[in-house]
C-alpha positions in Angstrom: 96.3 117.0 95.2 99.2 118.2 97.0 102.8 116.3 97.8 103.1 115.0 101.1 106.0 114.1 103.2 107.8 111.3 101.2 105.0 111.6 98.4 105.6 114.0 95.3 103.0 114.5 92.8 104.1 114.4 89.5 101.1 116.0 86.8 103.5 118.2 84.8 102.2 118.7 80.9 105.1 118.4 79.0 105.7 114.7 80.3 103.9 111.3 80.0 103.9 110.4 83.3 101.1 111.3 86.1 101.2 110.2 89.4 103.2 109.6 92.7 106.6 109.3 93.6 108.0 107.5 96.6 110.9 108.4 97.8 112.3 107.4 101.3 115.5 107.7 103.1 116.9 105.7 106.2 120.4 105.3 107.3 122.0 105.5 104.3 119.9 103.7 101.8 117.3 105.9 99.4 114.4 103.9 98.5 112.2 105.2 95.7 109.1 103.9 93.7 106.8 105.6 91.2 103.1 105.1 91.4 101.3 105.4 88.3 97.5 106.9 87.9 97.3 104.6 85.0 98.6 101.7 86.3 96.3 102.2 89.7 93.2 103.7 88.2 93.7 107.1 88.4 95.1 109.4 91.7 93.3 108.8 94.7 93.9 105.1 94.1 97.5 105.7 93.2 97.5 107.6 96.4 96.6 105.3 98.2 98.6 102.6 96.9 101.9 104.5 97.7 101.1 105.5 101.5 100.1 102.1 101.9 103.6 100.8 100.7 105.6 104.0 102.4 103.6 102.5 105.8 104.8 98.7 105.0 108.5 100.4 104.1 109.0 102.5 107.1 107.6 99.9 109.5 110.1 97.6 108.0 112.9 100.0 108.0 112.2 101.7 111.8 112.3 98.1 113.1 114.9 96.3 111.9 118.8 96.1 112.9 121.2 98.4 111.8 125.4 97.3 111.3 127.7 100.1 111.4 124.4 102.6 111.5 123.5 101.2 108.0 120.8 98.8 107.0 121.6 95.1 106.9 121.8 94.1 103.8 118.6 91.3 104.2 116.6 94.7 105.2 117.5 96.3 102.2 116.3 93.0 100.3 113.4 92.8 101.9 112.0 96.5 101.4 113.3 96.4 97.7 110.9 93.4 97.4 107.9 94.9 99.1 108.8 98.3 96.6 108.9 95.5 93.6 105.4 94.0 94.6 103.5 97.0 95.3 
């Protein structure tokens, strides 16, 4: 499976860890979650888990207000929960 934009693949050898990183950045604020293929069920799943949460994150993001060209702070609440519970 290849990266995509926002989406890394991680399935090196020498470490534990296999699956997905998301990592997204939007007026300042870096937002980054890793997807697990064993936590999800292995990498489409994982896959599909992280676009769905990158969709919810950049909907969120794209739409909401901005103070001094940064995120408001509730935003960057809000999409650190949604990161959390995905």
């Amino acid at each position: 499976m290849k990266s995509k934009k926002n989406l890394t693949r991680f399935t090196y050898e020498t470490t534990a860890f296999q699956g997905w990183r998301l990592c997204i950045s939007r007026a300042g604020t870096t937002f980054t979650r890793y997807f697990s293929d064993k936590q999800y069920g292995g990498p489409k799943k994982s896959l599909k888990a992280a676009e769905t949460c990158l969709k919810d994150i950049k909907t969120l993001v794209d739409n909401s207000r901005r103070v001094n060209g940064k995120l408001s702070k509730a935003t960057v609440k809000k999409a650190d929960k949604l990161i959390k519970d995905s």
